[in-house]
Structures are given as structure tokens and as C-alpha cells.
VOKE-487912 format. One record per residue: x, y, z negated of N, C-alpha, C, O in turn. Coordinates in steps of 0.2 Angstrom, whole numbers, plus 2048, in hexadecimal, padded with zeros to 3 digits. Example, Ala and Ser with C-alpha at 12.3 -4.5 7.8 and 13.67 -1.06 7.14 Angstrom:
2
8427E47D983E7EA7D98427F07D98477EF7D6 8407F57DD8447FB7DC8408007D98438067D8 
This chain:
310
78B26DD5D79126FD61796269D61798267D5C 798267D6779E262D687A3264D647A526AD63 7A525DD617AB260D5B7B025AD607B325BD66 7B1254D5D7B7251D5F7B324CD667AD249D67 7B924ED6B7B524AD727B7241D727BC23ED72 7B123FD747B1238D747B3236D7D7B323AD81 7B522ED7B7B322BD847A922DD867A722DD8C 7A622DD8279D22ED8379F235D8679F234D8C 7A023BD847A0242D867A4242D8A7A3248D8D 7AA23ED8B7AE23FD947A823AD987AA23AD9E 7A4238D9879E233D9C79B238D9C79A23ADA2 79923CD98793240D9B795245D9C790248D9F 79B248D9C79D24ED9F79E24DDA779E251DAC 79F246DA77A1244DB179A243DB479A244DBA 794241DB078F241DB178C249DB478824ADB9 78D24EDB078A254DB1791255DB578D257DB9 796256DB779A258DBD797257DC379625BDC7 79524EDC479224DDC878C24FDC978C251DCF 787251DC7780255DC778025CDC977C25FDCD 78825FDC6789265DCB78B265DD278B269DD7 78D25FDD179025FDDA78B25EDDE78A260DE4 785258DDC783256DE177B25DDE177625FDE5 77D260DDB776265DDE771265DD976C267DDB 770262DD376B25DDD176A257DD176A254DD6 765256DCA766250DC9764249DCC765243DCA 75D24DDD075B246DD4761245DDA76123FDDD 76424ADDC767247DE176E245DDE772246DE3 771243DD7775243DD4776239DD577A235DD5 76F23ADD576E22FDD577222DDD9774228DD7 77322FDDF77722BDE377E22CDE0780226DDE 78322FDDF788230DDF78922BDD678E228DD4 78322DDD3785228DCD780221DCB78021DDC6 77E221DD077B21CDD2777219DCA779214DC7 77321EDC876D21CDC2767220DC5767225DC9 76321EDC175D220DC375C228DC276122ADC0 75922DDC2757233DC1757235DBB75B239DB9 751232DB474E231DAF75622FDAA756231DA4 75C22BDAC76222ADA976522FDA8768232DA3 765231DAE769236DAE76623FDAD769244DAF 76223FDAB75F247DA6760246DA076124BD9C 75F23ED9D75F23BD9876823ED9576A242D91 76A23CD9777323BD99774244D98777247D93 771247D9D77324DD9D771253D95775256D92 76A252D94769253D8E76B250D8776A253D82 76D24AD8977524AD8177724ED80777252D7B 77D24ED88780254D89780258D84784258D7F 77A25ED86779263D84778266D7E77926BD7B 77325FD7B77325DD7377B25ED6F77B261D69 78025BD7378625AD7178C260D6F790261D6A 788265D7578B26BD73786270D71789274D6E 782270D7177C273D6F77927BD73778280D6F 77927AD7977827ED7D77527BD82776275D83 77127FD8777027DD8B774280D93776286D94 776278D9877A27BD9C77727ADA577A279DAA 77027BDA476D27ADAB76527CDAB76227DDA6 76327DDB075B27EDB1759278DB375D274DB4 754276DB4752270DB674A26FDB874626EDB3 74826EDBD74026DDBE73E270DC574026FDCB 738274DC2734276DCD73727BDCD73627EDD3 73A27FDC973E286DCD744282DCF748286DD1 74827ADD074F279DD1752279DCD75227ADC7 759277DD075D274DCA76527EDC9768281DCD 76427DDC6769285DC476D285DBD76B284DB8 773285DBF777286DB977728DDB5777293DB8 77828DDAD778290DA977E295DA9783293DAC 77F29ADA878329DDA678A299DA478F299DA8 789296D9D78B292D9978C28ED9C79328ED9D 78928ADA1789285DA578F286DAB793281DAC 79028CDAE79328BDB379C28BDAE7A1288DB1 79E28EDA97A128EDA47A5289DA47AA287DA6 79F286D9F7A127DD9C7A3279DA47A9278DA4 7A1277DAA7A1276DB17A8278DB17AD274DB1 7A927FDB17B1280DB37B827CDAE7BE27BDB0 7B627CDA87BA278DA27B9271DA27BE26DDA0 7B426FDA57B2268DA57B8266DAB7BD262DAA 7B8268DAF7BA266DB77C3266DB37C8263DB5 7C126BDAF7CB26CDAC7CD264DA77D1261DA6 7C8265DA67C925EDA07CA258DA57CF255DA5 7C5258DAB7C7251DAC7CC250DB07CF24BDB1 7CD257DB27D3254DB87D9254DB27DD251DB5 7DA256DAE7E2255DA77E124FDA67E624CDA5 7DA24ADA67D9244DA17DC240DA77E123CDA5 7D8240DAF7DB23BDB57E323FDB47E823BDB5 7E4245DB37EC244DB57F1241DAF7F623EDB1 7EF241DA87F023EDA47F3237DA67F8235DA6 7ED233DA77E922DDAA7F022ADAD7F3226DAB 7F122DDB17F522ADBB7FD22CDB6803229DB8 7FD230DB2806233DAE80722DDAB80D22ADAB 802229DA7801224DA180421DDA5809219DA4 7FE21CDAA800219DAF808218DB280A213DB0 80B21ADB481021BDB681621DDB3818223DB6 81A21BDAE81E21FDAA82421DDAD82A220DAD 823216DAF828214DB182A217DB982F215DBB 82821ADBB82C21DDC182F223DBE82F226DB9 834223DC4836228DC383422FDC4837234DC1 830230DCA82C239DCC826239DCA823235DCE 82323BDC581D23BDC2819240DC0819242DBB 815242DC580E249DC480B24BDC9808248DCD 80D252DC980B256DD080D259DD681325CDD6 80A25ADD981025FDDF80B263DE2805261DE4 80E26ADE280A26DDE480B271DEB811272DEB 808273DF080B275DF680727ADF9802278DF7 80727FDFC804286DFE807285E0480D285E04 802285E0A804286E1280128DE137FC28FE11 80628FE187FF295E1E7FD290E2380128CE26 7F5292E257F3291E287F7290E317FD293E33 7F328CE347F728BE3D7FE28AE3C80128EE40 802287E39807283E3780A281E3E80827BE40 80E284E4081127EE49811278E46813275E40 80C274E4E80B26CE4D813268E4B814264E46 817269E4E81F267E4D821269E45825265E42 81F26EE4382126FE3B81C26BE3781E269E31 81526AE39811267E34812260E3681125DE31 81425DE3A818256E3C81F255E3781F250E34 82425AE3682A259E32828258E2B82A254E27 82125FE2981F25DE2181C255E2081D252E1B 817253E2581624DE2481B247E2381B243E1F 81E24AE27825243E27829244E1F82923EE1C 82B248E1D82C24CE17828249E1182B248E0C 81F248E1381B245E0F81D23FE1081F23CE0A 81D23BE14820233E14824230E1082422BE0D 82A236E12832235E0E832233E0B83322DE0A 82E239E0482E23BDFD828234DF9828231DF4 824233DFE81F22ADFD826225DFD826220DFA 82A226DFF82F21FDFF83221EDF7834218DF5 831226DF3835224DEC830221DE982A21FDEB 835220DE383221DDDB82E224DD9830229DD5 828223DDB825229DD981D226DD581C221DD5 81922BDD381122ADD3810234DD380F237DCE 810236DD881123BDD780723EDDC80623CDE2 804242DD87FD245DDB7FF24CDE0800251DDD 7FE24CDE680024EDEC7F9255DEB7F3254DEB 7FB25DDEA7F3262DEC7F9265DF27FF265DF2 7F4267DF97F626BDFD7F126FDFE7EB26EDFD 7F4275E007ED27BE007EE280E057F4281E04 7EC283E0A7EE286E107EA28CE0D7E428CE0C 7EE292E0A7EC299E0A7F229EE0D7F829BE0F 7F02A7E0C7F42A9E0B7FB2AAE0B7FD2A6E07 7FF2AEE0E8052AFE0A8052B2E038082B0DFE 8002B8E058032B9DFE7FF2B8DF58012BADEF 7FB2B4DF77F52AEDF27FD2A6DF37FD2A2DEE 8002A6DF68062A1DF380B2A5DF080E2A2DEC 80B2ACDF28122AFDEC80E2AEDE580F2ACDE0 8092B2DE68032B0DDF8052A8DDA8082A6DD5 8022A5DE080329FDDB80A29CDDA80B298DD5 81029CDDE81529ADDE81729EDD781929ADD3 8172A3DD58182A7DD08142A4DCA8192A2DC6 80E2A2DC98082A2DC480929ADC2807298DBD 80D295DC680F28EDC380928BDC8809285DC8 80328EDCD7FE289DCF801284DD67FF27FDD8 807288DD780A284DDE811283DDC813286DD7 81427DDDF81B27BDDD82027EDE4825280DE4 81C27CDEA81F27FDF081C283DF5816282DF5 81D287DF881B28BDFE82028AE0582628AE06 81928BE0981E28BE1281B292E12816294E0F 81D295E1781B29AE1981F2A0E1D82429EE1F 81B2A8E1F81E2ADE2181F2B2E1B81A2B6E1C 8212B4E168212B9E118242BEE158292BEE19 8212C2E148252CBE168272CEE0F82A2D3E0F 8252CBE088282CEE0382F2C8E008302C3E03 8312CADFD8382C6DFA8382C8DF383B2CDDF1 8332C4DF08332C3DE98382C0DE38392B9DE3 83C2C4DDF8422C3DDD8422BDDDB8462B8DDD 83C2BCDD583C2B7DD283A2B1DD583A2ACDD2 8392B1DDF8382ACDE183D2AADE58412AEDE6 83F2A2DE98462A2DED8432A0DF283F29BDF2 8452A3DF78452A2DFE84929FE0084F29FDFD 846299E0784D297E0B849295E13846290E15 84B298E1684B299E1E848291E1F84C28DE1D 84028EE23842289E26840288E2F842283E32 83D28EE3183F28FE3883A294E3B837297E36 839295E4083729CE4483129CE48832297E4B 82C29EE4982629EE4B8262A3E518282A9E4F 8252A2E588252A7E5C81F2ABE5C81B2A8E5F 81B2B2E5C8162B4E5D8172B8E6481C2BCE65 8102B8E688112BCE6D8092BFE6D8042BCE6A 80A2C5E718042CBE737FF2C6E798012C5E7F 7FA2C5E767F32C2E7B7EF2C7E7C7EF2CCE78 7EB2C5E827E62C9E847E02C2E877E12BDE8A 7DA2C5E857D22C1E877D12C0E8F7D42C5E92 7CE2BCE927CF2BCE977CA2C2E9A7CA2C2EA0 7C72C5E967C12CCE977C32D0E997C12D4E9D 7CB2D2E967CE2D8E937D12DAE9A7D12D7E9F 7D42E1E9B7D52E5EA27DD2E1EA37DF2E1EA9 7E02DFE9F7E92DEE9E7E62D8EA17E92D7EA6 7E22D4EA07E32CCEA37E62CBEA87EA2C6EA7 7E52CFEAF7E82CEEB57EE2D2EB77F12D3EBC 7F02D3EAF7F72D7EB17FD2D2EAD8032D4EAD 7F92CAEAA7FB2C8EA48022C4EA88032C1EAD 8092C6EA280F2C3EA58122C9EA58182C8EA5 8102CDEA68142D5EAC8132DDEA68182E2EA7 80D2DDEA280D2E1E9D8132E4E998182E1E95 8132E8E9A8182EEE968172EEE8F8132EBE8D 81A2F1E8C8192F2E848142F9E8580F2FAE83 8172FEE88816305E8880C304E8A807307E87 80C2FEE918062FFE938012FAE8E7FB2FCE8D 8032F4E8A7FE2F1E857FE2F7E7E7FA2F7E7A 8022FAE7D8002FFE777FB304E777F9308E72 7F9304E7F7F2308E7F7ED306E807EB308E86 7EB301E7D7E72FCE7C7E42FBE747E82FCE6F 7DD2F9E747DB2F7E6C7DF2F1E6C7DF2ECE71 7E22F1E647E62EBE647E32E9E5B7E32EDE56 7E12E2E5B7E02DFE557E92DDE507EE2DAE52 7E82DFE497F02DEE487EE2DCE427E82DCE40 7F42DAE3E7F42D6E397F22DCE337F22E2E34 7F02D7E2C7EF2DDE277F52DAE237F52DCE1D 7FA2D6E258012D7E218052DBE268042DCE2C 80B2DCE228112DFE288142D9E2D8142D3E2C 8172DDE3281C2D8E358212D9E358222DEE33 8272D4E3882F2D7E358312DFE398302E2E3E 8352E0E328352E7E358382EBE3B8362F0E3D 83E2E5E3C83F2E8E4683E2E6E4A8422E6E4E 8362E4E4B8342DFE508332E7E568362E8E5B 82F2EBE5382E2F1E5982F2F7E5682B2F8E51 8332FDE59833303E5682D306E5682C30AE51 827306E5B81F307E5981B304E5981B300E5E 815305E56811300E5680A304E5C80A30AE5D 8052FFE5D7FF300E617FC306E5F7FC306E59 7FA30CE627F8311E637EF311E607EC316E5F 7EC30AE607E630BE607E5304E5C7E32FFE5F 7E6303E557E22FEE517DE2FEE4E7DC301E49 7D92FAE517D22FAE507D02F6E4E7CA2F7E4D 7D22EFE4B7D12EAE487D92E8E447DF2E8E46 7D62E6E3E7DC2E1E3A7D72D9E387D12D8E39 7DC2D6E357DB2CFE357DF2CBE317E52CDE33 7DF2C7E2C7E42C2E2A7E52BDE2C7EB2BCE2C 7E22B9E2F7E22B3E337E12B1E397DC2B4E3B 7E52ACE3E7E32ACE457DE2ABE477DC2AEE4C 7DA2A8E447D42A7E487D02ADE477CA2ADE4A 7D12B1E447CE2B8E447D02BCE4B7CD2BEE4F 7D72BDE4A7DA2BFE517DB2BEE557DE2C2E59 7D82B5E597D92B4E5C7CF2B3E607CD2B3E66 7CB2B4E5B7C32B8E5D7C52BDE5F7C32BFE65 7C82C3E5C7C82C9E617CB2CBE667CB2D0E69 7D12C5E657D32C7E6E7D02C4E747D02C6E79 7CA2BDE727C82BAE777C02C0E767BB2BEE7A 7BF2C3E737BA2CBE757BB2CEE7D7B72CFE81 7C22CDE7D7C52D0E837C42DAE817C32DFE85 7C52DAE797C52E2E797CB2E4E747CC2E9E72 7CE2DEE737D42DFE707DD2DAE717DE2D4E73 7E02DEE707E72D8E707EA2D7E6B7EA2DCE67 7EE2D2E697F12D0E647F62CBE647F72C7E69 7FA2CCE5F7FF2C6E607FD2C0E5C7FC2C1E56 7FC2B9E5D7FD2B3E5B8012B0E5C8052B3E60 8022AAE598082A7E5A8052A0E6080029EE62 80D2A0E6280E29FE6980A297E6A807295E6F 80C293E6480728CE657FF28DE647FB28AE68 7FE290E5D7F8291E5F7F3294E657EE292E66 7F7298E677F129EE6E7F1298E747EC298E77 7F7292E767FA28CE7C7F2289E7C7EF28BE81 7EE286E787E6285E7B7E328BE7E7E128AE84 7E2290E7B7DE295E7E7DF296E867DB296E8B 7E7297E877EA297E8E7EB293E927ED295E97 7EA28CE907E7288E927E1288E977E1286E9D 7DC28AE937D628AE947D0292E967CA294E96 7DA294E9A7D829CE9D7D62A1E997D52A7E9B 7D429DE917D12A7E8F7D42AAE8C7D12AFE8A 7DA2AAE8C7E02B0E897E72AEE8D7E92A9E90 7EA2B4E8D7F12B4E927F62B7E8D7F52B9E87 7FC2B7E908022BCE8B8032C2E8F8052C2E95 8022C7E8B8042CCE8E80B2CDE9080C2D1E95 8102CAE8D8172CAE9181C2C6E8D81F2C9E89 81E2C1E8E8212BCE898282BDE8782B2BAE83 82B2C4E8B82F2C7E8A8332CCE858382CCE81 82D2CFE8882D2D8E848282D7E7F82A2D7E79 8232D7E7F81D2D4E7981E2CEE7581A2CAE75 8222CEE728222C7E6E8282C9E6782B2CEE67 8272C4E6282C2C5E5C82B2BDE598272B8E5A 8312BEE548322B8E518302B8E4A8322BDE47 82D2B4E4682E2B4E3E8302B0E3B82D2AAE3C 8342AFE378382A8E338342A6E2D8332AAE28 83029FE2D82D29DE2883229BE24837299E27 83129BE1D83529AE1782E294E13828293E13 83628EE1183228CE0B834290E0583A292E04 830290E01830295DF9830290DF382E28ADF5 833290DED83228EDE9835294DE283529ADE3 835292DDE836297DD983E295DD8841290DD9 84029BDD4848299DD2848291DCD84628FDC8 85028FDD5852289DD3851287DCC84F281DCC 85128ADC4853288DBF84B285DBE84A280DBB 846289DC183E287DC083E281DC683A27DDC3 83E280DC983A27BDCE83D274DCA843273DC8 83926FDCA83526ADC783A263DCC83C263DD1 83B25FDC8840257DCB838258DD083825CDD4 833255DD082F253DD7830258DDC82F256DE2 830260DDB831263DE1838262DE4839262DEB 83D261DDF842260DE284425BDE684825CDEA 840255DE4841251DE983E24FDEF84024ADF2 836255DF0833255DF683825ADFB83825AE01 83A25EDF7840264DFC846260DFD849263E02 84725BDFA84D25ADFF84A255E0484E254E09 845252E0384224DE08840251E0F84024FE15 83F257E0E83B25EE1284325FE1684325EE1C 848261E1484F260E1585125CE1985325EE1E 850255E17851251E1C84F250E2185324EE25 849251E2284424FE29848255E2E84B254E33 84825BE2A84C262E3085225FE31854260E37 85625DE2E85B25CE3085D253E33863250E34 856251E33857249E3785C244E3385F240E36 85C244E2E85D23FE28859239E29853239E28 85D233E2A85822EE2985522BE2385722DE1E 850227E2484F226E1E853225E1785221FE19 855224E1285B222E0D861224E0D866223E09 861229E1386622FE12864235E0D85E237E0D 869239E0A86923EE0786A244E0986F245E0C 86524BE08863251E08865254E00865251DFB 86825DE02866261DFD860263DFF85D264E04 85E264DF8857268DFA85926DDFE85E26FE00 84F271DFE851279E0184F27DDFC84F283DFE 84D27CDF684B281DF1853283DEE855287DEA 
């Protein structure tokens, strides 16, 4: 059984990571550029090492152990603490030093994923060595992780207001009622009523929407959905209507296969929120991508100063 780990046993743990990524271990050669016969040789150290076996190997294929897929998940944790180690050791001398974490929702207006960019630039101008994760899920898989320590910041729509989390308003997302170019409303697109699109199959979200967007909802839900490009396949069906948001549907309409039902009367607003956890918890590097996030909104040049928005 591995007792005290060597630089040999972080070698061969990158070795067998590698073997899992690339699928087995002939085709492992390329990525580690040794021969086949080194690298089985290498892998069963390993296994000597700990004394288990953590793969299958031969004419049935290459297949991880039980144990195997286990140690794979612990291993991947060791190495990235050893590289994050590594890059903190590296750079003491700066002054922002670690990680950042960020949770987007997906279809981000082009103009706001432009602001976060420029934001990203900013916050590259400090004395920093800071390791950048962005990750595009969920609203509410970011209240999760914003909670649990896996995220440092969130952009987003929340319909919940979790105490222990702080919200701060950073702009408004238009959503409007489309219809497929199949559908019978198509040629009535522009001019539709509320009364007359509510008797219609309408695909809707499976979170809520703000609460006084409309005193009733659609009469006939027949699809739900979390994400646009799911509701945006069954409005282009031409058997359902829905609301998207008003940047992402502008290709479709574009290119004729969906209309608005009435940009009017069908339409509602959502205010994205950046999230962070209560000020006393958010981290000197988040604070200093929020105020950089800050400055872009409010057209701060560069080497001017922002408060944050957490």
C-alpha cells in the first residue's frame, strides 16, 4: 500500500491520468510520447505501489476498476492542489494570488459578455498570478455552488433570494413570445393578443418567472424546458410558443423562422444579478474582479477606481 508519496508516484499518477484520458494505453503514446511496453511497465508500479489493481487491460479493452475510477477521482485532486500549489509558490510576490471562480447562465447578451470580457482584461492589468474557472450552468446549480465554496462569483437570473447570499442588480434582459414559422399565429405575427396566444400550446420554463409579469398564464402547457435552445427547437416545431430572450430569437428572425407574437403585450423583463456570498466571506481576488466588473458598467477608465458590486 502507498505510504509516503514521492516525486516517482506523482510521475506515475500523471502517467495513469493520462491513460485514462486518452482511453488506454496504446493510445496513451502519443500524449506521453514513450513507447507502449514503458508505459504498462510505469502503470503496473503503480499498482504494486498501492497494491490493488486499477484497470483491465488486453483483448476485451481497456476498462477501469471500481478502485480504479476512485483513485482517477483523488488523483486528479492531488494534481491539481500540487499545480495549484506550484503557480501560489511561484508567485508570493504578487499581490492577488489563487483562484476565481465564476458561474454564468447560459446566452449571456452579446453586450454583457463584451463588459465581462473587458472586466477580464481589467483585472489582467493587476499584480496578480491569479487561475481564472468559468463555468456556464444553471441558476440554481450556482446558488448551490456559490453556497458550498465551489464558485466565488455568479451572473445571472435568480428567482430565489437566498439570505446567506448578496445580490446586486447588473442589468435587464428583454424576453418576448415567439412563434415558428409553421405555426397558425405566424401571419398574425406583430398584431397577437394575449387572450389569443394563451390558446395555444406554449412551451415554458421549468423555473418560475417574475411574479407580475402576467396575471395568467397559458391555458395549455405542454412542454417545459430549462434552456433556450430547447425552447427555441419547439417553437421552430411550429406546435408551440414561447418566450426567449429578445437577442437570442434576432437570428432566427432574421432568417424567417420565428416572429414575435407582439413586442408589446407579450414581452417581460428580468434583471440579472451578480451573486457573491456575504461581503465578510468574498475573497481580496473576487473583490477585486467586482470592482473591475464595476468599472466596465460604469465606463471607468482604465487606473480609475470602482466599488465593487458584491
Amino acid at each position: 500500500m502507498l505510504g509516503t508519496l514521492s516525486d516517482l508516484d506523482l510521475r506515475l499518477i500523471r502517467v495513469f491520468l493520462a491513460i485514462v484520458d486518452a482511453g488506454g494505453i496504446s493510445v496513451a503514446q502519443g500524449s506521453l510520447n514513450v513507447g507502449q511496453s514503458t508505459i504498462s511497465t510505469q502503470l503496473a508500479t503503480l499498482e504494486t505501489r498501492l497494491g490493488f489493481r486499477l484497470c483491465e487491460r488486453g483483448r476485451g479493452g481497456f476498462r477501469l476498476t471500481a478502485k480504479g475510477l476512485r483513485f482517477a477521482e483523488l488523483a486528479r485532486t492531488l494534481v491539481g492542489a500540487v499545480e495549484d500549489f506550484s503557480m501560489q509558490a511561484r508567485n508570493m510576490d504578487r499581490k492577488l494570488v489563487g483562484a476565481l471562480r465564476i458561474g454564468m447562465i447560459g446566452h449571456t447578451p452579446f453586450s454583457e459578455n463584451s463588459r465581462i470580457s473587458h472586466a477580464i482584461a481589467r483585472f489582467r492589468q493587476r499584480d496578480e498570478a491569479v487561475r481564472l474557472f468559468i463555468k456556464v450552468c444553471s441558476p440554481s446549480a450556482m446558488e448551490e455552488q456559490l453556497l458550498s465554496g465551489e464558485l466565488d462569483i455568479a451572473v445571472g437570473y435568480f428567482w430565489h433570494r437566498t439570505a446567506s447570499l448578496h445580490f446586486t442588480p447588473l442589468f435587464l434582459e428583454r424576453q418576448v413570445a415567439y412563434c415558428g414559422q409553421q405555426h397558425p399565429l405566424f401571419a398574425l405575427a406583430g398584431e397577437v393578443s394575449v387572450t389569443q396566444a394563451w390558446d395555444y400550446d406554449w412551451a415554458w420554463r421549468s423555473y418560475p418567472l417574475p411574479e407580475t409579469v402576467f396575471p395568467t398564464q397559458p391555458r395549455h402547457i405542454t412542454a417545459v424546458a430549462d434552456n433556450m435552445e430547447a425552447l427555441a427547437m419547439l417553437v421552430l416545431s411550429g406546435h408551440h410558443l414561447a418566450f426567449l430572450p429578445q437577442h437570442f430569437a434576432l437570428p432566427y428572425c432574421r432568417q424567417g423562422l420565428m416572429a414575435p407574437l407582439n413586442q408589446q403585450a407579450l414581452h417581460y423583463e428580468v434583471t440579472f444579478h451578480v451573486v457573491t456570498r456575504q461581503r465578510q466571506h468574498v475573497s481580496e481576488i473576487a473583490r477585486a474582479f467586482l470592482a473591475d466588473l464595476a468599472a466596465v458598467h460604469l465606463d471607468i477608465p482604465e487606473g480609475g477606481k470602482a466599488e465593487g458590486l458584491g
